[in-house]
LUMBATOR-808395 format. One record per atom (N, C-alpha, C, O, CB): residue in one letter; x, y, z. Coordinates in steps of 0.02 Angstrom, whole numbers, plus 50000, padded with zeros to 5 digits. Glycine has a CB too. Example, Ala and Ser with C-alpha at 12.3 -4.5 7.8 and 13.67 -1.06 7.14 Angstrom:
# residues 2
a506604971650390/a506154977550390/a506604983550390/a507124983450423/a505654977650452/s506424988850354/s506844994750357/s506455000250394/s506705005750402/s507044997050286/
This chain:
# residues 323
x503065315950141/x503625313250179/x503755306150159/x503255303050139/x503485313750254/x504315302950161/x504635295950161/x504135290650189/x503955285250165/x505315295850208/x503945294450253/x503555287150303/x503105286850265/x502905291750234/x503235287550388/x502855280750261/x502295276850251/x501725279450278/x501695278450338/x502375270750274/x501315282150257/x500525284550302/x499895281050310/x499305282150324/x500195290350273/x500265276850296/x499375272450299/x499905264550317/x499855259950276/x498645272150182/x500345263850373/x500645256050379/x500655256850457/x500685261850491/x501515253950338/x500605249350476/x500755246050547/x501435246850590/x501975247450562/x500705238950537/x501395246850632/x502055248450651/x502165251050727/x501715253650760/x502285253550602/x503025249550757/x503025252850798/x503645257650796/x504015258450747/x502935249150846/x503695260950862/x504265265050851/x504825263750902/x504745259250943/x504065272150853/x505365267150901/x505845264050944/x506475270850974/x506555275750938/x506225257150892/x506725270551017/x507475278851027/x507865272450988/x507735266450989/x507995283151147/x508455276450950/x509115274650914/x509905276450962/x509855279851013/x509095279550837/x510325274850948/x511015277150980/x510985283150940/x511165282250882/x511745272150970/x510755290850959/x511175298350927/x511665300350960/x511665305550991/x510785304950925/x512305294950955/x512925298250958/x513305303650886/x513785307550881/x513385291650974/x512925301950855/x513095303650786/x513795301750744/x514185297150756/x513065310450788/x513835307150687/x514605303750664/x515125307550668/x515035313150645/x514685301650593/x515635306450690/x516165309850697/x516355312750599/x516165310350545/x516765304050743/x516735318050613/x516955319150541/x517445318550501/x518045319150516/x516935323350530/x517205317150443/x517745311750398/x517655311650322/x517175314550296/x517635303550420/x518135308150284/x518115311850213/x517635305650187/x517535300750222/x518975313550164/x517435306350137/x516945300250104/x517545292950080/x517325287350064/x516465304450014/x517975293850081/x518585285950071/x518835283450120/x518865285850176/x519285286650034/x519055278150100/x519275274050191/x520225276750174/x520485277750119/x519095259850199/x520455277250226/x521275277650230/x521595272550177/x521515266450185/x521565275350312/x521885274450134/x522515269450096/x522065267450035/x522105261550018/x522855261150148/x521715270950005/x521235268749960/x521475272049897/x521795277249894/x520515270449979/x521245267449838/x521525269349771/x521155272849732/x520575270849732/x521705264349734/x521285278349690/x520895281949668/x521055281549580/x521645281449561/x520965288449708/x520665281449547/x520725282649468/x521095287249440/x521085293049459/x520175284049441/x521475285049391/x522015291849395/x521705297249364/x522085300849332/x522755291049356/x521145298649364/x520955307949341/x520395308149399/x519905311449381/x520515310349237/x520345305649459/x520295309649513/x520335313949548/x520805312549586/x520345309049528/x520095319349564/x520285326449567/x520175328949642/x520555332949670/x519845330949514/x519565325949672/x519325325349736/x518925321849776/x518585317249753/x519165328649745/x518925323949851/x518825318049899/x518225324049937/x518285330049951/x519695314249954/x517815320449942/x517335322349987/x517495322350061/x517985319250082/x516805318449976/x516885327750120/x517085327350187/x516585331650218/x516405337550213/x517815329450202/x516455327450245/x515765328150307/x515865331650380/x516085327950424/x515505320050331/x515765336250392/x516085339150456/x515435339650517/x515105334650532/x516455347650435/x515355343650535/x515145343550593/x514495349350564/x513935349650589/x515755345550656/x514715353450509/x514155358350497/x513835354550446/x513425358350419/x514355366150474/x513805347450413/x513765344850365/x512975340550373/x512605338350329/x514435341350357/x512925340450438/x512575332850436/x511725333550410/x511275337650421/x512605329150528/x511755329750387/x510905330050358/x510385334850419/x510535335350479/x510535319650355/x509795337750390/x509365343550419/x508805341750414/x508705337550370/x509405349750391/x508345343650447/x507455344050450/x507485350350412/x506945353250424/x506985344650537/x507865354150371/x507545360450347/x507945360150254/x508285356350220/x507835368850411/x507675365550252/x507725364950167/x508585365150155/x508955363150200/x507245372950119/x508885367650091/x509425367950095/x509645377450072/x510185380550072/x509675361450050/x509195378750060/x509425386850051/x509665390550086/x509795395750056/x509055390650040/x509845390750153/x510415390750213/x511055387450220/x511495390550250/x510165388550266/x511185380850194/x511605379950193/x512185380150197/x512555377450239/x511525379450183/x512345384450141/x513045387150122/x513215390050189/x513795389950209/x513075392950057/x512665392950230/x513125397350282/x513395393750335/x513665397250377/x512765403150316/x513395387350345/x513805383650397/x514335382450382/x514405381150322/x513605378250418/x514965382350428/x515665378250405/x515785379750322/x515875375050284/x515575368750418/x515765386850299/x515785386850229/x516635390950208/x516825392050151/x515005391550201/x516905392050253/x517575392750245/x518235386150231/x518305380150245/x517675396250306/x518495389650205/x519165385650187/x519705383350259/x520135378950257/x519655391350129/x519595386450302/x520255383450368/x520145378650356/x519615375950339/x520275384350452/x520845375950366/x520975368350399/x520945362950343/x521005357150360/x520355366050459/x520855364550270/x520895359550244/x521495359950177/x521645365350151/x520185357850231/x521695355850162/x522425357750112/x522555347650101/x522345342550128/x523395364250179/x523005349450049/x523005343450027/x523975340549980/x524175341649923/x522235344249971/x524255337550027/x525005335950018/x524905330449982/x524445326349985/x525465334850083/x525445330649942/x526045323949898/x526535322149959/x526975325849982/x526695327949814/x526335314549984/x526855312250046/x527105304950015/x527235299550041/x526405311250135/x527115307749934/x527645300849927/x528205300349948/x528655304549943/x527805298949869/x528205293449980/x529115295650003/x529515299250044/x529365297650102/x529405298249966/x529855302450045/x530105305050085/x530015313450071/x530355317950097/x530715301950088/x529515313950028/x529405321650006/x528735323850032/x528325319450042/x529405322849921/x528605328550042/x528015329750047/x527925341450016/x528125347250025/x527855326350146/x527605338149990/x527305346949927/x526555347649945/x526095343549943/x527315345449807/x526555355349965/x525745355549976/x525375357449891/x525655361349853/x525535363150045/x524675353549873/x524625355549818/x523975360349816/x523565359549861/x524645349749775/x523845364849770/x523395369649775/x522915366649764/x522945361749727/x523455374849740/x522175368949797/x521675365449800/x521045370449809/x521235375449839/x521785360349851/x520265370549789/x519685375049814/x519185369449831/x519055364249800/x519385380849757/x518945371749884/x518405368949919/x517775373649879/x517725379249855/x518495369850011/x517185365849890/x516665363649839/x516145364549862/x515885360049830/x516645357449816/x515715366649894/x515095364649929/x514625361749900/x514395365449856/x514795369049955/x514345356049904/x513825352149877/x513155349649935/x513265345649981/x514235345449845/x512545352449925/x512005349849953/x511355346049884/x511295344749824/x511715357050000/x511115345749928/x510495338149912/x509775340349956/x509715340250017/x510875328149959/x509305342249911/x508765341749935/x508425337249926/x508305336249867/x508505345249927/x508115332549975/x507695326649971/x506955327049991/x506765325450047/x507985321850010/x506685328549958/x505875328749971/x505575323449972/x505565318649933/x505495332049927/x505255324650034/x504895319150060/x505285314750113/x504945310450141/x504695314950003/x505755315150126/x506395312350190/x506355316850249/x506225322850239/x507315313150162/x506445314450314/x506395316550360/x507015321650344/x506975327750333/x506335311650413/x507485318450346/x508035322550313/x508195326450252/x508605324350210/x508405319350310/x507825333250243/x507745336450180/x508025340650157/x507765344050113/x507325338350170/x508835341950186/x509255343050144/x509995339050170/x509975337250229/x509245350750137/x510495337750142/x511185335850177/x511585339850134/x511325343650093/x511425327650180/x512345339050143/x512785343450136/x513485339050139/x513595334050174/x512675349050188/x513935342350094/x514525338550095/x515205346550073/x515105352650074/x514415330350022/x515785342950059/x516235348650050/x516785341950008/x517005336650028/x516555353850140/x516855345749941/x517455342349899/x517875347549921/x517765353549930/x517395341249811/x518525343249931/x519035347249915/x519485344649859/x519605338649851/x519395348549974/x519715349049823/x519745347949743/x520595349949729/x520845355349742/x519105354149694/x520915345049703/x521655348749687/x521535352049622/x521055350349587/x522365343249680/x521835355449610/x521985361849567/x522375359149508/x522315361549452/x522435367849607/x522715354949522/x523055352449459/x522975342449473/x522735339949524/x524065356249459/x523225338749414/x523055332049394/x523585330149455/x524135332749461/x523185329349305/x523315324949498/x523455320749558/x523935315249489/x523675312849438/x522545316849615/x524635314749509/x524935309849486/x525045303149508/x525195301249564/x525345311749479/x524905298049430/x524935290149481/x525325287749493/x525775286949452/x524725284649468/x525385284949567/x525685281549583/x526055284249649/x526505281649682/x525975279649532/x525615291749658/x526035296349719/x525335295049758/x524805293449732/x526355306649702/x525445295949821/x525185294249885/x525145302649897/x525655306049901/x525715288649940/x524435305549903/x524255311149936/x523795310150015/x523505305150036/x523835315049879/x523845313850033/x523475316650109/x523205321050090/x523535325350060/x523875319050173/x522435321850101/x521865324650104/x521735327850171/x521475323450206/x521395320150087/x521805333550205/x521865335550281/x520955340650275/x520685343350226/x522865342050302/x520835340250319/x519975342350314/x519935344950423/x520115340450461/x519215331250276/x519715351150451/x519775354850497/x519765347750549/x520025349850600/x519205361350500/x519625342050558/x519465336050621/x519685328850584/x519695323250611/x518465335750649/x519845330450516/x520025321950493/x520455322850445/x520625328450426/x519395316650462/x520665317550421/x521345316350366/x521345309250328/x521335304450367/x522135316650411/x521355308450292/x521735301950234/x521805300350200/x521355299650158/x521745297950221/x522395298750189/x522825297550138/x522675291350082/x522535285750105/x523445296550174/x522705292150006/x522605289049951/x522995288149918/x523285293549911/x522265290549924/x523295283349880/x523585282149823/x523295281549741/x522875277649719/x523845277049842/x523615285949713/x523135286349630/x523535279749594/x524135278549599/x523305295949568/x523075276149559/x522985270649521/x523315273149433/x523205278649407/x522075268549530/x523635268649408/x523655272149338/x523135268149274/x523295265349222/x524525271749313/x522615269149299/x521865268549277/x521325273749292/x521005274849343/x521595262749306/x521335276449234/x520755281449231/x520145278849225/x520025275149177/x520805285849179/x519635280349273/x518785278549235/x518375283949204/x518335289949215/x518215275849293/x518015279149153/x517585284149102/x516985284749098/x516825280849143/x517645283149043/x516575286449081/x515775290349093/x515535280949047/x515775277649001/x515535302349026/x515085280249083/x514705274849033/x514095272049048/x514025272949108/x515075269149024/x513555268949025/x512955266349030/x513075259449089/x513595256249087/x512685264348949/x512635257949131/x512615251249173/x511965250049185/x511545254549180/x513005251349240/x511805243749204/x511265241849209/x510755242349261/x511065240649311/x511345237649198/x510065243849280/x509885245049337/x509405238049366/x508835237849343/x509535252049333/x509485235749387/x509295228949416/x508575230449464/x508745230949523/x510005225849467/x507835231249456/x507555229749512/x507225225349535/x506775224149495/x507325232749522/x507205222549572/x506895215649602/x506515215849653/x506725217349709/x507355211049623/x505815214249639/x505135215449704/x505415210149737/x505725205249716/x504155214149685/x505205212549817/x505345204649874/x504765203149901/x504685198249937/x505885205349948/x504255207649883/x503555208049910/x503345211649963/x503585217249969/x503365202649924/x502885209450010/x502815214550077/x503505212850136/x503825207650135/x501925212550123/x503595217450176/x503935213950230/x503915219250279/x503505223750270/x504675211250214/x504365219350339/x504645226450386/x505045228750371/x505495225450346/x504855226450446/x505105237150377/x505555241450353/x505525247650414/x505045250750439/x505345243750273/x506395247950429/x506315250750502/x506625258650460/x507085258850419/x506915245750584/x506405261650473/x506655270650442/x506305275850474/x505735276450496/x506465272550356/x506845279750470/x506805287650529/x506175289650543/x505785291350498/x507125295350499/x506035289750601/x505465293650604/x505555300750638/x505245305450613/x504955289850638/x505965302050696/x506145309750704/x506215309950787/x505905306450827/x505455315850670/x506695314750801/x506965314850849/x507225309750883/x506985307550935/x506685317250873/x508015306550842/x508045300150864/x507835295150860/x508155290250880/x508025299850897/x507225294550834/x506775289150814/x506775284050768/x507005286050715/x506365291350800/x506585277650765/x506315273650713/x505815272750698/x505525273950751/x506425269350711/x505305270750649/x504755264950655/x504865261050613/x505045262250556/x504085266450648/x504735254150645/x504575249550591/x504025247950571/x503605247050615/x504775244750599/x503805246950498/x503075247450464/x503265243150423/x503845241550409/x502755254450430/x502675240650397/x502665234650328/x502325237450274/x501775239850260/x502245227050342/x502885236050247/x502685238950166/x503115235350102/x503625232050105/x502895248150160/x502705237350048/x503035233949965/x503915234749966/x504155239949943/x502675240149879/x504175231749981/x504905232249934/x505235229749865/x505095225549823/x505325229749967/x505715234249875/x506105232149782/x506845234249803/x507035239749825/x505735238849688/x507185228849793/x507965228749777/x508095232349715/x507685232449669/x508265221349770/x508605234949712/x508925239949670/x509525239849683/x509815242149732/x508715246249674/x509845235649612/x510605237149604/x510785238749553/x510525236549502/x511015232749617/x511505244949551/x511775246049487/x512345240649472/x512795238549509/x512045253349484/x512175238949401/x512545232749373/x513275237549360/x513325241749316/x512115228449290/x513825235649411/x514465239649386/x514985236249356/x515095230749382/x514795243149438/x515395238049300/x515755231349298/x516515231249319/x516695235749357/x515715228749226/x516945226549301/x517395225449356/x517905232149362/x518115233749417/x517825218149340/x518095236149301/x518485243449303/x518065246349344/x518355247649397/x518585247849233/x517455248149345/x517325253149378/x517085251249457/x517055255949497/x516845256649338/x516945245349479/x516945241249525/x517605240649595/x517585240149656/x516895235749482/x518125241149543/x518945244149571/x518595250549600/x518505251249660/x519715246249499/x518465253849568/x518495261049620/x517475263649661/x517295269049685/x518895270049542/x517295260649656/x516635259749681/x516745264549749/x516325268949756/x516435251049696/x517215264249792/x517195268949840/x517475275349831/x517595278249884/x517445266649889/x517605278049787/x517765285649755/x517125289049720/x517115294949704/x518395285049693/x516585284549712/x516145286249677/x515565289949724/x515565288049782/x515975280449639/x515115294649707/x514645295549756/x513915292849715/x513815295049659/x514665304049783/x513495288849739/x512755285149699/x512255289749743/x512225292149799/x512585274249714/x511795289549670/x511305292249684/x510625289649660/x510585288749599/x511425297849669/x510005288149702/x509645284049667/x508855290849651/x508665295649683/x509515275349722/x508695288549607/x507975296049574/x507435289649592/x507625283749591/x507955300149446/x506915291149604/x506245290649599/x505855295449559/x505655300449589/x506005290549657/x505755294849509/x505325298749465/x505695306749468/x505445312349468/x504465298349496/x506275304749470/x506585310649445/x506865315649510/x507185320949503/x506005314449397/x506625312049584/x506835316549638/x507305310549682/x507225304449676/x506085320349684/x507795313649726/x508115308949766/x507755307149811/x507345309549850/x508655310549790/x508155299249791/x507805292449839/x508455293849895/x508985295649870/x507775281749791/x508425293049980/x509085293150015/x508685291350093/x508685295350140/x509595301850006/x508455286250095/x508295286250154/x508605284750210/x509185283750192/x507945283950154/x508565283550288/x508735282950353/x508745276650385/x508135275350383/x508375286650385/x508845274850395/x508445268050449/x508345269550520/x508035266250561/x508925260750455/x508795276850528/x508565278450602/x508885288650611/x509445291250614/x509125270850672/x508365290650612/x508485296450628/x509485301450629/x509795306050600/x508095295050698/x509565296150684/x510295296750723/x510555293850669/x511065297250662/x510485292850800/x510555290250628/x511145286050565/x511085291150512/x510565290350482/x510875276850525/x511405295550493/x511535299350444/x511875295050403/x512325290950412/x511855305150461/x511355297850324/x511515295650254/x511895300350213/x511515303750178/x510925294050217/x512585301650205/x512695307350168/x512605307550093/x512155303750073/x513305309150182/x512865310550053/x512795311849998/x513285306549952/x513885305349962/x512895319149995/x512915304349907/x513285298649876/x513015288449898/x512875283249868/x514145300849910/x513095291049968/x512935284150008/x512295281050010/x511815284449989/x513055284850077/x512195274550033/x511535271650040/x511495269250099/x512015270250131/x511365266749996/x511015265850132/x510925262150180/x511025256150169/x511035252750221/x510445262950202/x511115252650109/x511035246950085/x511805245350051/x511775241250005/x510385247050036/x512335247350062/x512885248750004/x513035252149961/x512575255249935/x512955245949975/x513515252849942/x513695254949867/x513375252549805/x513625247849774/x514335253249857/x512925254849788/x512875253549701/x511955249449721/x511575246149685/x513795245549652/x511905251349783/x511315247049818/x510815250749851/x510985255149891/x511555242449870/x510085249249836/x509585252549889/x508975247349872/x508945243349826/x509385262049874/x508485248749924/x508175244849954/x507315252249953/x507245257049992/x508715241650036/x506905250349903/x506395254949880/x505855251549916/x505845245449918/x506285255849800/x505325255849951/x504775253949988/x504225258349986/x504265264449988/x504955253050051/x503675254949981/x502965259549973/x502465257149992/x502395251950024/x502745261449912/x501995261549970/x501215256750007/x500835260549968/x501045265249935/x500925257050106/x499935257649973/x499505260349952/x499235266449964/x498675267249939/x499225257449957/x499365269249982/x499065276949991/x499545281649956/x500155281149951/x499015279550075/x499125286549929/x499155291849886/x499795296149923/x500125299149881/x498375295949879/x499985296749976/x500385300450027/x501085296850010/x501595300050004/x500105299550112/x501055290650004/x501845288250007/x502225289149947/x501955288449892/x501915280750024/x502895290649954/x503225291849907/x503275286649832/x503415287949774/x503775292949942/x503135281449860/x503065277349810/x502185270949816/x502055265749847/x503895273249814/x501855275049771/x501215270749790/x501105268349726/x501185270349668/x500545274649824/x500805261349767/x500805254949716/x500295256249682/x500165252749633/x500755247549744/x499885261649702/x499455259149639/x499265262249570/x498815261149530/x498885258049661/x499925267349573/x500215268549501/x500875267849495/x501205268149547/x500095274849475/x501215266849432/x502175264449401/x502425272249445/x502265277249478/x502425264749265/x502845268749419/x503415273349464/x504055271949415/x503965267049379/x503575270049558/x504585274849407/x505075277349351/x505975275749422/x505935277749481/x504775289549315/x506325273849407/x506705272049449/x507375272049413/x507395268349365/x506475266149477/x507965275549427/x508565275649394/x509145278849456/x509085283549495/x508465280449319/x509705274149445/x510295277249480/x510825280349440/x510795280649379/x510615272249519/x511335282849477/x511845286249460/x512355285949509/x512255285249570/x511665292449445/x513105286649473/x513725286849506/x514035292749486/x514075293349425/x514145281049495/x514225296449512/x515035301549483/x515685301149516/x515755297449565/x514955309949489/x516075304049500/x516645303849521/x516705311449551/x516485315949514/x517145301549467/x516865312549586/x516855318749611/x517395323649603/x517995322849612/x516755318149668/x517035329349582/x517525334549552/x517785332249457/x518275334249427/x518335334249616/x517375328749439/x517645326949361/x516865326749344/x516425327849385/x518215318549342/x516765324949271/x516285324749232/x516025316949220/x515495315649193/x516515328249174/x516425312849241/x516285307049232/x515805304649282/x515885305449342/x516835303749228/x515245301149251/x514685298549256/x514445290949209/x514395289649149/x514305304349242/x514325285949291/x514105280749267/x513195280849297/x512995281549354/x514655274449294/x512835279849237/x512135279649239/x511655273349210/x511905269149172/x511975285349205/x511245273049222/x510985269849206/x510195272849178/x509965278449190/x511105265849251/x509805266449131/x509555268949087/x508845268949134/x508855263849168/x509665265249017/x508275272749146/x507835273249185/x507305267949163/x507055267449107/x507655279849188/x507125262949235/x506645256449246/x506135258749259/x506105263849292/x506785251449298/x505595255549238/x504795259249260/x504535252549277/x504465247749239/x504225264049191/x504355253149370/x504255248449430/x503435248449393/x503325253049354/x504445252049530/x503165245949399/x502375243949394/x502095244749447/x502405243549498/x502195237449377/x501345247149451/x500635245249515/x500785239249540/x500805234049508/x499755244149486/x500895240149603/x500835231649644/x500375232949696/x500635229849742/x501615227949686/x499955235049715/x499425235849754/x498825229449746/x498235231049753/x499165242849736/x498965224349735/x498225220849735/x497965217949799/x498295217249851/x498205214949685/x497535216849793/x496965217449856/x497495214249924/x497385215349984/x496085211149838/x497925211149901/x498225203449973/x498675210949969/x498615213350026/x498745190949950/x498925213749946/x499825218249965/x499045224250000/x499245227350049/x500705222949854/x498455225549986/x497975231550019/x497765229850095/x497595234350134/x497215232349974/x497785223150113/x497765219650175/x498235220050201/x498075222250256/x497625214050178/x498815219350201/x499405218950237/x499825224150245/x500275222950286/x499735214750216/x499855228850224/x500055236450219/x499655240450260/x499865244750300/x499995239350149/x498755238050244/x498275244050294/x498255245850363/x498445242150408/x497635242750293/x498065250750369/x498115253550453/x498335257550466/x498775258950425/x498365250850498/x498285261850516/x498455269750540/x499115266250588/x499065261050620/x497655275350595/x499675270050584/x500225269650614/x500215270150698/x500015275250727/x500615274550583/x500385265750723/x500215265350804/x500765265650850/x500665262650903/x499875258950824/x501465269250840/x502045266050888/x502025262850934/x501725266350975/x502385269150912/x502135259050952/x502335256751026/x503235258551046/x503675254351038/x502175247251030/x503365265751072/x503795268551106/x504195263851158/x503895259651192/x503475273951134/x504725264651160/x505275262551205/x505885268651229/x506335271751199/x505645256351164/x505665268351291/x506095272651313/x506805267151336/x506915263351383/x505695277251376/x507235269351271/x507905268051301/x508345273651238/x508075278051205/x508165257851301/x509115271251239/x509395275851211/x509515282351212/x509255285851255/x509275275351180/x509855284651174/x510055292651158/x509465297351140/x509105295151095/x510565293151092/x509285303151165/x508645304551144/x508085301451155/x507675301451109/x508635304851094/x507935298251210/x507445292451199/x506575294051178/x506505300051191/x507485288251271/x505995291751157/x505775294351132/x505315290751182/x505295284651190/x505855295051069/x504895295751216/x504285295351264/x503665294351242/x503485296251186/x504205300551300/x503335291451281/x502585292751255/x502385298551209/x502205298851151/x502165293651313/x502465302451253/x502435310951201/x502555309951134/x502355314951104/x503085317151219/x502705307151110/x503085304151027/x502495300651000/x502505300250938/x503865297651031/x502075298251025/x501365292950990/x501145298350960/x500965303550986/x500675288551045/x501185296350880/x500545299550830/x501095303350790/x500885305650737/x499815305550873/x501635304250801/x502135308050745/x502215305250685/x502275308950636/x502805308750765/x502245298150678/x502295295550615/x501705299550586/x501875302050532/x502265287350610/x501185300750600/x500505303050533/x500485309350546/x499965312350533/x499605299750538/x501185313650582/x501035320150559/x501525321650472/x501665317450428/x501305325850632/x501625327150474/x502125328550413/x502765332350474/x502725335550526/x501685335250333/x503335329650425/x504045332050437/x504035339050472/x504125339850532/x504445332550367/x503925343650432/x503905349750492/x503715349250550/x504145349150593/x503555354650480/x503195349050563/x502635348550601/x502885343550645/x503275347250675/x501985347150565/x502955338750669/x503175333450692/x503945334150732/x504095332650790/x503135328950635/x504355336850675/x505025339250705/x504895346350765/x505125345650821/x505545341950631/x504565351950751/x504315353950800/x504095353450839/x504275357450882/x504175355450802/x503415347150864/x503335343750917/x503885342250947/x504045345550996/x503015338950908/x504365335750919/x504675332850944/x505115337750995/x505055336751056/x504925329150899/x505705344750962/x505815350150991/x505525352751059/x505875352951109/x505705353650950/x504925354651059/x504615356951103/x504795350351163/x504905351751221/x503835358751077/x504805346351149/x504665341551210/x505375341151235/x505575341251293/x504315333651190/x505725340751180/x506405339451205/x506705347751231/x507215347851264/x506905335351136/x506535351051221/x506615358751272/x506455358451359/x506725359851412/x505945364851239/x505645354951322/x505425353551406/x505745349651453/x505815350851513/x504835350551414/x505975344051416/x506405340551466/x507065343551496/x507265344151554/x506595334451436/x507345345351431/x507825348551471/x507795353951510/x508295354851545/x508205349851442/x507305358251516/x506895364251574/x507035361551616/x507465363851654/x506105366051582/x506685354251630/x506525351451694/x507265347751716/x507315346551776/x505825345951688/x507675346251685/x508175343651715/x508575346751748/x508835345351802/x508445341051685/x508675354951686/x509235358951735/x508855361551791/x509235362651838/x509645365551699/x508015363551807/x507775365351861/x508065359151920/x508295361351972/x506975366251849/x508035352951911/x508055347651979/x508735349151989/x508935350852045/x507885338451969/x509245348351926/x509925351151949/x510035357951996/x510475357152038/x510285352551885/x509815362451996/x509855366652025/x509245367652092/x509125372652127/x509905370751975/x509065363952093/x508785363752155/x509395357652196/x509575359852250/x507865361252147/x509635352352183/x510065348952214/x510655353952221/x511065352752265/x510195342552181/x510745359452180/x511335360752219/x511405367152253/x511835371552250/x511865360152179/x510685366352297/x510145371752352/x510395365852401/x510215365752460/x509005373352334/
């Protein structure tokens, strides 16, 4: 799993209002002119505690989504097939997510203003008459040393733990920088996706970081359990695409070094201890001490069970008040 197994720390409930659904671009945004499609996150979409080989069967129909030319005073519906794309992340609380391109059928012309319509959201883009092209960029990582790092722990949850960090940025340059939000990034750790949380309830979709665009923020510790342990290299490379095209900006793969020496083995050590706060959405009870040092399954099932029980007991008092 992601968490840290051998760090200090406590835990905390998050706001799980969750996210409403929406396409991966902001409204009125410019797209490269061989842009083909726009991503969209719905409601069957949102990141999972379970693998992704189920997937496909949520929200995997076409209603509700279609895609118009509203330049002007015209508007043409243009033919389009929906994409399904998932992401398995091993070792993330969140171990699989899910997205849906919807893809026009023929070349989006520049300088026309389309609407992207998706079953709960909509927005509209204008194509740029600048195409972007597949090319090499640079991968930037930079140790900051030990510090706190607050990320999902489950059911609503955070902990914050101290552990090794490394900044990670892709060097983009100014063409492809223009369209940075059409792009979806993806960062590998030794060859598997890096995509972490900072809180259970904050869904990371596919493409995105917690840290920005073109940005993430890598953390580990000494023990053999964590996804990234200092006290062997580790191999580190990102990626951008454009979605629904072939074009790919990458970068050439960095190999992070052992940083485990004795002062980073002191300040990292210790069995994970939450100190729980009951507030928020989901809030996370005593009952919750000791989940950080289970594993993801296991842990998400606890958590379940408890949150069943509560709600047992609530609709029982409800229905005794309305005795």
């Amino acid at each position: 799993m992601a968490m840290l197994g051998a760090t200090r720390g406590h835990a905390e409930a998050c706001d799980c209002s969750g996210q409403r659904p929406h396409f991966l671009v902001r409204n009125g945004s410019s797209l490269p002119s061989n842009a083909r499609a726009i991503g969209y996150v719905g409601y069957g979409d949102v990141p999972t505690y379970g693998g992704c080989d189920d997937a496909g069967a949520r929200e995997n129909d076409a209603k509700g989504f279609r895609i118009d030319d509203v330049t002007g005073e015209r508007r043409k519906e243009i033919a389009h097939t929906l994409t399904r794309m998932t992401e398995e992340r091993p070792g993330h609380w969140h171990r699989c997510a899910a997205l849906r391109l919807v893809v026009a059928s023929e070349p989006l012309v520049a300088g026309h203003r389309y609407r992207f319509t998706g079953p709960e959201a909509s927005v509209e883009v204008v194509i740029a008459d600048q195409a972007l092209r597949s090319a090499k960029a640079e991968l930037a990582v930079k140790p900051l040393g030990t510090g706190e790092v607050k990320e999902a722990m489950g059911m609503s949850c955070s902990v914050t733990t101290t552990a090794f960090r490394h900044s990670v940025s892709l060097g983009l340059s100014d063409e492809v920088r223009r369209f940075e939000h059409a792009l979806l990034f993806t960062t590998r750790i030794d060859g598997q996706v890096w995509r972490p949380a900072e809180e259970m309830c904050k869904q990371v979709n596919i493409g995105e970081s917690w840290q920005g665009a073109a940005s993430e923020m890598l953390y580990g510790g000494c023990n053999e359990r964590d996804r990234i342990d200092g006290n062997r290299s580790h191999e580190a490379m990102m990626e951008a695409v454009l979605p629904g095209t072939d074009v790919r900006i990458e970068s050439v793969p960095v190999t992070i070094p052992p940083f485990c020496t004795q002062k980073v083995k002191e300040e990292v050590r210790g069995e994970a201890d939450p100190e729980v706060e009951n507030r928020g959405c989901g809030r996370c009870a005593s009952s919750f001490r000791g989940l950080a040092s289970m594993s993801a399954p296991i842990a998400a099932a606890v958590g379940l069970l408890v949150l069943l029980a509560r709600m047992r007991r609530r609709r029982a008092r409800e229905t005794a008040k309305s005795w």
